[in-house]
MIDOSE-1310 file (N, C-alpha, C; in nm, 2 decimals, decimal comma, always signed):
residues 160
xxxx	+10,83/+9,76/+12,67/+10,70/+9,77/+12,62/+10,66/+9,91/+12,59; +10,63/+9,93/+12,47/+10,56/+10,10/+12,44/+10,42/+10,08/+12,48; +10,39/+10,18/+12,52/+10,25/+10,27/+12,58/+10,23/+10,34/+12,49; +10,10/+10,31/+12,45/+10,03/+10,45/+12,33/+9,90/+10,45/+12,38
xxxx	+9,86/+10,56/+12,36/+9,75/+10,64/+12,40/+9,67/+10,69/+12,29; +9,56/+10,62/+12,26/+9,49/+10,62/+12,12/+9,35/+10,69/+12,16; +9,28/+10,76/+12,12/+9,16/+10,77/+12,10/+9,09/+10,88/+11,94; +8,97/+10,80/+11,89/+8,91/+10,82/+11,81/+8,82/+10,89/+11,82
xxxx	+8,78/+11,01/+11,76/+8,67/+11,12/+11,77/+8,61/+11,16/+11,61; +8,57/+11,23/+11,60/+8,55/+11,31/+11,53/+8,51/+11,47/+11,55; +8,63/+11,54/+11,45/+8,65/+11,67/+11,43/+8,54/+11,68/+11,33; +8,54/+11,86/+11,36/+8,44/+11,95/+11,24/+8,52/+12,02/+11,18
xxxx	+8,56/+12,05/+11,00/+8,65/+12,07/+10,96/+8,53/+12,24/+10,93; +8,62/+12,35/+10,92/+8,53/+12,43/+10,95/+8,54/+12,51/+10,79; +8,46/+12,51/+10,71/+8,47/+12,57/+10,57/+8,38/+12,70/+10,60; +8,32/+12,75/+10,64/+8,23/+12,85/+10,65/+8,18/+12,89/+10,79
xxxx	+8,20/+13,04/+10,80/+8,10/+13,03/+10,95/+7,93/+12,98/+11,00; +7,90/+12,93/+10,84/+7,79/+12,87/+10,84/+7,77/+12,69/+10,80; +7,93/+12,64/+10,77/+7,90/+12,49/+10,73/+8,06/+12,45/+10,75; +8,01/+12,35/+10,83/+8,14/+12,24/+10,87/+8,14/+12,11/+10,81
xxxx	+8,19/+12,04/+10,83/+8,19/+11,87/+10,82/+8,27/+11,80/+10,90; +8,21/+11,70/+10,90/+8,24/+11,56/+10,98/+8,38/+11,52/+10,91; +8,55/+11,54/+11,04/+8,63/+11,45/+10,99/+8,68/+11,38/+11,06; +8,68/+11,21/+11,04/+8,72/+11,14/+11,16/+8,86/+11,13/+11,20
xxxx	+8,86/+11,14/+11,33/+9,06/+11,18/+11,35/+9,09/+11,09/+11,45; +9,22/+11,04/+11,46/+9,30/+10,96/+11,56/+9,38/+11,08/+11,64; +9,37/+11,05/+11,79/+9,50/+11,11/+11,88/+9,57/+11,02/+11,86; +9,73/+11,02/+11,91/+9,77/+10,91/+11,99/+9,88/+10,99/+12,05
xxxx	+9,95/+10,93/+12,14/+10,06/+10,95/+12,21/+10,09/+10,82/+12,21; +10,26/+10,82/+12,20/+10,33/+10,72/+12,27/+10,45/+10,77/+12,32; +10,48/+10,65/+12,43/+10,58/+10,71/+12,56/+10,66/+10,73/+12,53; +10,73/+10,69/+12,36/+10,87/+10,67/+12,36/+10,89/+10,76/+12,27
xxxx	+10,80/+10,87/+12,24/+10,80/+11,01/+12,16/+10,72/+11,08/+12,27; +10,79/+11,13/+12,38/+10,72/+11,15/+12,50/+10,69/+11,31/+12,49; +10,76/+11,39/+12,37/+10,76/+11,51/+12,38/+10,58/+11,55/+12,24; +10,58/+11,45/+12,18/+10,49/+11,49/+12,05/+10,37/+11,41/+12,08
xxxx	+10,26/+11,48/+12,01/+10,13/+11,39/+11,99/+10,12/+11,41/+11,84; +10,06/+11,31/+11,79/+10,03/+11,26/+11,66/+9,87/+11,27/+11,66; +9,84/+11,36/+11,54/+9,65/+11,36/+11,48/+9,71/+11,29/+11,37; +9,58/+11,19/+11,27/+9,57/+11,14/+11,21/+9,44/+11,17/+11,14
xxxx	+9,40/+11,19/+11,01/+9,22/+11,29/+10,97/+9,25/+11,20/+10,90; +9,12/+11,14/+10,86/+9,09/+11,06/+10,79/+8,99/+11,12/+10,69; +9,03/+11,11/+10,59/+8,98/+11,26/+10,48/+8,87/+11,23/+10,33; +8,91/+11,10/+10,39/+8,77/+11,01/+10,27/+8,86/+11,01/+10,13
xxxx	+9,01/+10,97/+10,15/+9,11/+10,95/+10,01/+9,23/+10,85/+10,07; +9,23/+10,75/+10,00/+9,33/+10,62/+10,05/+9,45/+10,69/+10,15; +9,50/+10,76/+10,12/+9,63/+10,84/+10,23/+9,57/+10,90/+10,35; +9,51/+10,89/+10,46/+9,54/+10,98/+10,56/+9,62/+11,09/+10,60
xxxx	+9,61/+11,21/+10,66/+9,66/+11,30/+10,63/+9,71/+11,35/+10,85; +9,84/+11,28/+10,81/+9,94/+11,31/+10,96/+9,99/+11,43/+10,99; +9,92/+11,54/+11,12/+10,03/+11,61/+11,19/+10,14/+11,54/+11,34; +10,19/+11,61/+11,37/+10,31/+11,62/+11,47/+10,32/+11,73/+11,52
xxxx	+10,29/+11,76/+11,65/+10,36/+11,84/+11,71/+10,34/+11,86/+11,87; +10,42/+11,90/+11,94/+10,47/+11,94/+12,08/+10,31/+11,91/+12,15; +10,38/+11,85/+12,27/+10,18/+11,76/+12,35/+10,16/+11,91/+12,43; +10,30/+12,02/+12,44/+10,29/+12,12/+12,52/+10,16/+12,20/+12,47
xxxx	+10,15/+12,21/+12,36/+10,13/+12,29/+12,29/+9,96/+12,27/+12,29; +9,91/+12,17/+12,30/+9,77/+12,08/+12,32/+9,71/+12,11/+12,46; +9,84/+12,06/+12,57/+9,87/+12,12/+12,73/+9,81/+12,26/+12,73; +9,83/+12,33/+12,74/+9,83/+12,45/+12,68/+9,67/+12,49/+12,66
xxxx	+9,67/+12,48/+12,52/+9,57/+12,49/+12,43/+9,38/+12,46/+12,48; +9,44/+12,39/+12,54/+9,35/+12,32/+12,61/+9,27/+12,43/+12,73; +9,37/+12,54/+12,76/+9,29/+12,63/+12,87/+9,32/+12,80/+12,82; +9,39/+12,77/+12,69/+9,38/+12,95/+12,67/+9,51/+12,94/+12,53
xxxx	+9,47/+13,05/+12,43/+9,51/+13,02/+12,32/+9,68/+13,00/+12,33; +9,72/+12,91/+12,22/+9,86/+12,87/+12,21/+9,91/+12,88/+12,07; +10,06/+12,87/+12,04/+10,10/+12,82/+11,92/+10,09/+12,97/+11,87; +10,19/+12,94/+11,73/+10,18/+13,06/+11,64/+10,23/+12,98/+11,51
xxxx	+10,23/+13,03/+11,39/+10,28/+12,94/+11,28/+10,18/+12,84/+11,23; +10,29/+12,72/+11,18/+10,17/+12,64/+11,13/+10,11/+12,55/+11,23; +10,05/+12,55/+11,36/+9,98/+12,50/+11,48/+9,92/+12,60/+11,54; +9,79/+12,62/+11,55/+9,71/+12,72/+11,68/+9,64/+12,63/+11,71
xxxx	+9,58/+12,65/+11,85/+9,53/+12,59/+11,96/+9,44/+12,69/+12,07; +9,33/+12,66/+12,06/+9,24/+12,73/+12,13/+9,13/+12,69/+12,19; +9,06/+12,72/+12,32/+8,93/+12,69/+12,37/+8,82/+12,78/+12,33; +8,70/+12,74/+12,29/+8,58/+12,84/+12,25/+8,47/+12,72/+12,29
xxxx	+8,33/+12,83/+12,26/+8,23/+12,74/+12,27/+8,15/+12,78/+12,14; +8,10/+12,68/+12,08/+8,02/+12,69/+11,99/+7,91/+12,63/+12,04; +7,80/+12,74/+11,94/+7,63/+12,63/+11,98/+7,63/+12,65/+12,16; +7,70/+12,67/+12,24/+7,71/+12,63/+12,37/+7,78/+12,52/+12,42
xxxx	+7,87/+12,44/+12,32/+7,89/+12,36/+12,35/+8,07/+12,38/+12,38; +8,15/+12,34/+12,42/+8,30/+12,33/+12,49/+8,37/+12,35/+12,36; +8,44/+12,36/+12,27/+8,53/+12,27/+12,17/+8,67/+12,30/+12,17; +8,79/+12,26/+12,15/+8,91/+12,28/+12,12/+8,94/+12,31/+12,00
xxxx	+8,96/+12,44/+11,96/+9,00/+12,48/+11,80/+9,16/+12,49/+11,76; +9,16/+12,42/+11,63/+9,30/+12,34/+11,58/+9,32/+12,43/+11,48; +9,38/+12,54/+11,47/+9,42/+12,60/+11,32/+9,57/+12,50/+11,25; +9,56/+12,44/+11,11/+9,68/+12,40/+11,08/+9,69/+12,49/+10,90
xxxx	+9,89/+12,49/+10,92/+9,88/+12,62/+10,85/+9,99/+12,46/+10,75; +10,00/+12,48/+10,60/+10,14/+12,41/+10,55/+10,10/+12,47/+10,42; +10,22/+12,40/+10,33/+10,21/+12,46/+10,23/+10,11/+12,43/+10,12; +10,04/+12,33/+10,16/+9,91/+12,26/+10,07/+9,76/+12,34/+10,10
xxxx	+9,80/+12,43/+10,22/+9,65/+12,47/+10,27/+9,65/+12,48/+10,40; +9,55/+12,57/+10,42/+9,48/+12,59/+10,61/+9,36/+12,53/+10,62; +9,38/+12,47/+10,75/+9,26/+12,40/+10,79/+9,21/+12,44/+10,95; +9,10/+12,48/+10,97/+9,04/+12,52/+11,14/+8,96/+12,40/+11,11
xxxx	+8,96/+12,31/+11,24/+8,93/+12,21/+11,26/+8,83/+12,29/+11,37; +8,73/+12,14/+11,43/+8,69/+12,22/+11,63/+8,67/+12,05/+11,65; +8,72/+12,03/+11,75/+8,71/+11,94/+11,86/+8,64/+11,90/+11,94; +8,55/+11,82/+12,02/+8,47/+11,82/+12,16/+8,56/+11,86/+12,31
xxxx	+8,58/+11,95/+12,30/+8,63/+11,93/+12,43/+8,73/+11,83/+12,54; +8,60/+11,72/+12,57/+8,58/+11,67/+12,70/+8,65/+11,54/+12,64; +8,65/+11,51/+12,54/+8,71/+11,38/+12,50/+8,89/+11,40/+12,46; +8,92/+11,52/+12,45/+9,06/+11,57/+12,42/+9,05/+11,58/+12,54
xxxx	+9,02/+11,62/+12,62/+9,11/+11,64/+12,74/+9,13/+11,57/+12,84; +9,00/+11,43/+12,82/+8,97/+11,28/+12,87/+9,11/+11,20/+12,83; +9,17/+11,26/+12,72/+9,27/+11,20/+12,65/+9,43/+11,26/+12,67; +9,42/+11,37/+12,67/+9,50/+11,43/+12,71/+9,56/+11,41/+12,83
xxxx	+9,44/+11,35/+12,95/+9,48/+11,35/+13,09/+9,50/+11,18/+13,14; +9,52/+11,13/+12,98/+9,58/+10,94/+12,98/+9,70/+10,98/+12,93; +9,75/+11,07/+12,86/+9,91/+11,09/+12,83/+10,00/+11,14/+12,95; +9,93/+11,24/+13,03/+9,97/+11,29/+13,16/+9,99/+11,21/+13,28
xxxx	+9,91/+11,07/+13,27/+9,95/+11,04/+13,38/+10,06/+10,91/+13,34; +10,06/+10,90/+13,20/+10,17/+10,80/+13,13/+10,29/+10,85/+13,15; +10,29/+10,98/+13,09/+10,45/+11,08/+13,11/+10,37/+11,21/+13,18; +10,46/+11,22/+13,29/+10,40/+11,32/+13,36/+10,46/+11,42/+13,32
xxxx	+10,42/+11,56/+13,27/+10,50/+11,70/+13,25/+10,63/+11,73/+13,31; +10,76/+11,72/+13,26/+10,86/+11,78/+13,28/+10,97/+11,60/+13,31; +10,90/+11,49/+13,29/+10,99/+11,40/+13,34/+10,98/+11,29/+13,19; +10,96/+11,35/+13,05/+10,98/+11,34/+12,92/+11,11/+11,29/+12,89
xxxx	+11,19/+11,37/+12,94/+11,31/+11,32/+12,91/+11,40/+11,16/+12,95; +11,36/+11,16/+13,08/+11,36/+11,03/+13,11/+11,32/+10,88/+13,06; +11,23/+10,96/+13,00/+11,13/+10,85/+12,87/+11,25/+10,83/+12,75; +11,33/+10,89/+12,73/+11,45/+10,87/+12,61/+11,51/+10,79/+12,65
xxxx	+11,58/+10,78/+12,76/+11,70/+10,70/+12,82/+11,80/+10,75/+12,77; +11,79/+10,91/+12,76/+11,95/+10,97/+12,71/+12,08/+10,98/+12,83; +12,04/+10,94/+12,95/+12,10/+10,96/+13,03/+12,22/+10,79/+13,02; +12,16/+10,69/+13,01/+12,21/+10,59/+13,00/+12,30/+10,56/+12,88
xxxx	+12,22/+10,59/+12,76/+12,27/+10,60/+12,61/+12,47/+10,68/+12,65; +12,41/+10,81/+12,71/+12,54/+10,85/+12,73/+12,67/+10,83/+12,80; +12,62/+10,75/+12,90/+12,70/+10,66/+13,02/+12,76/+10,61/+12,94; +12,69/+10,52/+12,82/+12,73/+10,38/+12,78/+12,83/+10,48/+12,69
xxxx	+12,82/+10,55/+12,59/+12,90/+10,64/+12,49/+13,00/+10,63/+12,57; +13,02/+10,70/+12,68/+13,17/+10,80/+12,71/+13,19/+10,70/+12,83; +13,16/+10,55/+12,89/+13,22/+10,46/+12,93/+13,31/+10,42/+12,89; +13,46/+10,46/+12,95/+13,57/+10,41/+12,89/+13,63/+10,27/+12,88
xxxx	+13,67/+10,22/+12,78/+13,69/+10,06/+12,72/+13,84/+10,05/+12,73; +13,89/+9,94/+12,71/+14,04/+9,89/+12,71/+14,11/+9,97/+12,62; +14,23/+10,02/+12,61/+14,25/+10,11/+12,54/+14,22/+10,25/+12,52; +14,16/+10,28/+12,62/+14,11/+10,46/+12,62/+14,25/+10,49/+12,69
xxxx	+14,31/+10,45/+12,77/+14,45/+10,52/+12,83/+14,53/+10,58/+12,77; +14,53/+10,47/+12,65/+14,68/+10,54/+12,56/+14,64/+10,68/+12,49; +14,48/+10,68/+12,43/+14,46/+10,83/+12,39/+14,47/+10,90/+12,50; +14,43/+10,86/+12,61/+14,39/+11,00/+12,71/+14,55/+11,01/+12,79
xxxx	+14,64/+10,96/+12,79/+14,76/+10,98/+12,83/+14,82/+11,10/+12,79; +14,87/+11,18/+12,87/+14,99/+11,25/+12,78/+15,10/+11,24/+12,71; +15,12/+11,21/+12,56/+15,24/+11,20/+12,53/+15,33/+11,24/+12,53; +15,38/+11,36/+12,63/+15,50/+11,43/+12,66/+15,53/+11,36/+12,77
xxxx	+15,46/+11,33/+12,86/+15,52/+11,30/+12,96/+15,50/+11,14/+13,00; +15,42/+11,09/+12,91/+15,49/+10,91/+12,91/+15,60/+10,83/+12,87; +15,63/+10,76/+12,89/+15,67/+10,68/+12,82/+15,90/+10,73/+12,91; +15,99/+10,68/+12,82/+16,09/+10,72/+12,82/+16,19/+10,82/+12,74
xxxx	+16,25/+10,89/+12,80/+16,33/+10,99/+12,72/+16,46/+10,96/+12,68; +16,46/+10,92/+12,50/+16,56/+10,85/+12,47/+16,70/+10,99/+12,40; +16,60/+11,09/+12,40/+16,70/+11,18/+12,35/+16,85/+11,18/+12,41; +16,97/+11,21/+12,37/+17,09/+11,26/+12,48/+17,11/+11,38/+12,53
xxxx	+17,14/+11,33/+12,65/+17,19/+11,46/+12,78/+17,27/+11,59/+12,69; +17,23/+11,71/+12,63/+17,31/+11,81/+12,61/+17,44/+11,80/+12,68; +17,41/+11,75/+12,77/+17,51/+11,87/+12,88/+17,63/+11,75/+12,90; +17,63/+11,65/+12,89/+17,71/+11,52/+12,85/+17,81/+11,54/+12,79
């Protein structure tokens, strides 16, 4: 069974230090991409427009700035109010987003208790995957054998 972790907000996409707008965005997390969270902006044009990246980085972000590149992540208050600020950098354009706070981190703290920090990996099942790989089958003997010293020595005795 996958676990996903959805919630719906709306961001302020920030064009001016004096004028924002309303963009509606999806979180989600799911278990079985236990390392990434997924935003989803809903941009008012048939495609939605998907990032990806590290939930650490959100973790983080969430209590003092993060990220460098195309992801920053930051706490501030505007107006007085809490928000989470999203810098995204790519080759189409930059966008500073701002967040509510208390709903990212309402949300943040349903991914945390789904995968708890540092026990992500377990969520892969690379430990099993690899059991099963390098579990030896009928026929692994004869490669792993040494061929010098199997088998019989038909050569003749020099010394004969």
């Amino acid at each position: 069974m996958q676990t996903v972790v959805e919630r719906e907000l709306e961001m302020q996409l920030v064009l001016s230090p004096e004028r924002s707008i309303p963009v509606p965005a999806r979180l989600a997390y799911r278990a079985d991409d236990p390392y990434a969270v997924h935003i989803t902006f809903h941009v008012g044009s048939d495609t939605p427009v998907n990032w990806t990246f590290a939930r650490e980085l959100i973790v983080e972000g969430v209590f003092r700035p993060c990220g460098h590149g195309d992801v920053r992540i930051w706490p501030t208050k505007v107006n007085g109010h809490s928000v989470i600020c999203l810098a995204l950098s790519s080759p189409d354009g930059d966008a500073l987003l701002e967040a509510p706070s208390s709903p990212v981190a309402a949300w943040l703290e349903r991914t945390l208790r789904i995968v708890a920090p540092g026990t992500e990996h377990e969520q892969l099942g690379m430990d099993d995957g690899l059991s099963r790989l390098l579990a030896p089958v009928a026929g692994d003997e004869l490669w792993l054998s040494d061929p010098w010293t199997t088998g019989t020595d038909d050569t003749p005795d020099a010394s004969a």
